[in-house]
C-alpha positions as CSV (number, residue, x, y, z in Angstrom):
1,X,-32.6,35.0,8.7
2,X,-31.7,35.9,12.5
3,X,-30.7,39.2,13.7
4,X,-27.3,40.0,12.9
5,X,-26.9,37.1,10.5
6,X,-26.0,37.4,6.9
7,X,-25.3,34.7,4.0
8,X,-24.3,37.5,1.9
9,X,-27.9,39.1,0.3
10,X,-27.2,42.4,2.4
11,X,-24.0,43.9,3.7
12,X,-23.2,46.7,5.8
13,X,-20.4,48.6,5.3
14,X,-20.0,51.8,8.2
15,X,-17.2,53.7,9.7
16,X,-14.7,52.9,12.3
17,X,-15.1,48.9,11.5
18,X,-13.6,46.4,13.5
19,X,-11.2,44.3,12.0
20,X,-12.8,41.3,10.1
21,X,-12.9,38.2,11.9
22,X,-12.5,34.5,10.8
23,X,-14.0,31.4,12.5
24,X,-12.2,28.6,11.3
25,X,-11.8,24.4,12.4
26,X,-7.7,24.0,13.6
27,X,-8.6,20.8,13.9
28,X,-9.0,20.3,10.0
29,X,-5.9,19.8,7.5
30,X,-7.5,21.6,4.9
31,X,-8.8,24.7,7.1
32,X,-5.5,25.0,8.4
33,X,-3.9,25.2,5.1
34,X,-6.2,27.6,4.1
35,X,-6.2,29.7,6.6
36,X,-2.5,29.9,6.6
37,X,-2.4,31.5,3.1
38,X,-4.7,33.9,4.2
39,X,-2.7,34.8,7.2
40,X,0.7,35.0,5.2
41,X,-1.4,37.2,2.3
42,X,-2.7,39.3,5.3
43,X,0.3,41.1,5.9
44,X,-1.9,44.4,7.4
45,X,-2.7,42.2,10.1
46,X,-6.7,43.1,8.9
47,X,-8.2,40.4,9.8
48,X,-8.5,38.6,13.6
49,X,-8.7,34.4,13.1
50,X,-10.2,32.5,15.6
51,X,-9.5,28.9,16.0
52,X,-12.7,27.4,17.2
53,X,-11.8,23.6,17.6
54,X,-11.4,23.7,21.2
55,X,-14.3,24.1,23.1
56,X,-12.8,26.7,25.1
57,X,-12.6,29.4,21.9
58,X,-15.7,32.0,21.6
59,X,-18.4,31.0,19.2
60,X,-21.0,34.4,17.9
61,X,-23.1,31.1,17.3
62,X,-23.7,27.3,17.4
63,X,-20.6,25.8,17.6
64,X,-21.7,23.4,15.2
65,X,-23.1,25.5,12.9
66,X,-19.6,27.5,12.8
67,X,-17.6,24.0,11.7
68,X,-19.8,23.0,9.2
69,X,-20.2,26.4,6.6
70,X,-16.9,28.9,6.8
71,X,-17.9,32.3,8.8
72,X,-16.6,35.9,8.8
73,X,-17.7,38.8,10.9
74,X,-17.4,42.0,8.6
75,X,-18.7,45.6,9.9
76,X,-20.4,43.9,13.0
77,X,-22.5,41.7,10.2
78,X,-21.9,37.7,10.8
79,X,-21.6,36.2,7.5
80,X,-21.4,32.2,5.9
81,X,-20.5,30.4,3.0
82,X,-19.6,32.3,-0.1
83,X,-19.9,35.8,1.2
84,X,-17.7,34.8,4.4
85,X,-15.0,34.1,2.0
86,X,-15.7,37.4,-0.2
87,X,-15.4,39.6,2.8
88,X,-12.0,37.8,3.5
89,X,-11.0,38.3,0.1
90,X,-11.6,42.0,0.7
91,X,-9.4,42.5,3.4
92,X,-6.6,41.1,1.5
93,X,-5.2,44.0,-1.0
94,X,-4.2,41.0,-3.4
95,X,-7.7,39.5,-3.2
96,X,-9.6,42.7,-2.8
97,X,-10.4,43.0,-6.3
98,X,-12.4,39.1,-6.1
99,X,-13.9,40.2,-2.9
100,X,-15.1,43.2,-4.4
101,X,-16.8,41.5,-7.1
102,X,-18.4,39.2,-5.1
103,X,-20.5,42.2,-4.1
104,X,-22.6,41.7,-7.2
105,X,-25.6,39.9,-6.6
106,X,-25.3,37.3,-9.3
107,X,-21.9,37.0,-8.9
108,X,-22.1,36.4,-5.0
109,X,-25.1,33.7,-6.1
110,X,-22.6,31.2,-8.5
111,X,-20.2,31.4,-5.7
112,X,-22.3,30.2,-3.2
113,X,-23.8,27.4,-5.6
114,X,-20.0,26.5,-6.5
115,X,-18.9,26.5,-2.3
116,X,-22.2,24.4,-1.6
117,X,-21.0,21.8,-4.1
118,X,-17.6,22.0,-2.7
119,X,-19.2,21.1,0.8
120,X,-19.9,18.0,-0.5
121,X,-16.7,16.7,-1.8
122,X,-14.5,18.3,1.3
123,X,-14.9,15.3,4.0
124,X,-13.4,13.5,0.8
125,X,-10.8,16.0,0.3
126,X,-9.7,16.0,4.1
127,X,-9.4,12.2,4.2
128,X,-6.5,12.4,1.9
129,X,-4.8,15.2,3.7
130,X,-2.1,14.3,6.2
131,X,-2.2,16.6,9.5
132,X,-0.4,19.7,9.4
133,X,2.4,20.2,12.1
């Protein structure tokens, strides 16, 4: 694991935290779907989403890397996968209680088995999506 790089097995939590960002691909029909739930559930405004289909956006990493797994920044801590989404989940009061959960080792570990098996069905999934306006 690189510096500064988390899938989830340790989290920081510390005071004065930024606000949680979101890496996510505008140039999928799913991602954009999804990400516009979470923005419409985020009514604090606690989390920053960053668009990073153009290659003009900021990447914390690979480019690459940051399309093909979902990514969250919590606390200064990059995350992926599973815990990325947990971490969103907890800046969402609705959500928070999921997110909170997700804090549990074995918990955190069946939802990163179940999003790795989702990985593998989405190009199939975002086929049968039409573009979002």
């Amino acid at each position: 694991m690189t510096a500064g790089y988390n899938n989830g097995a340790e989290q920081q939590r510390g005071t004065g935290d930024p606000p949680l960002t979101v890496w996510y691909d505008g140039g999928c029909p799913l991602c954009i779907r999804e990400i516009a739930l979470m923005r419409r559930l985020d009514r604090r405004g606690a989390i920053r989403f960053t668009d990073i289909s153009t290659p003009a956006a900021a990447c914390p990493i690979d480019r690459r890397l940051l399309l093909d797994r979902f990514h969250a920044s919590e606390n200064g801590q990059l995350l992926s996968g599973a815990a990325a989404f947990a971490a969103m989940w907890r800046a969402i009061p609705l959500l928070r209680p999921l997110g909170l959960l997700a804090r549990q080792p074995a918990v955190l570990a069946v939802l990163e088995a179940l999003y790795k098996q989702f990985l593998k069905v989405r190009p199939h999934i975002q086929k049968r999506l039409r573009p979002v306006d």
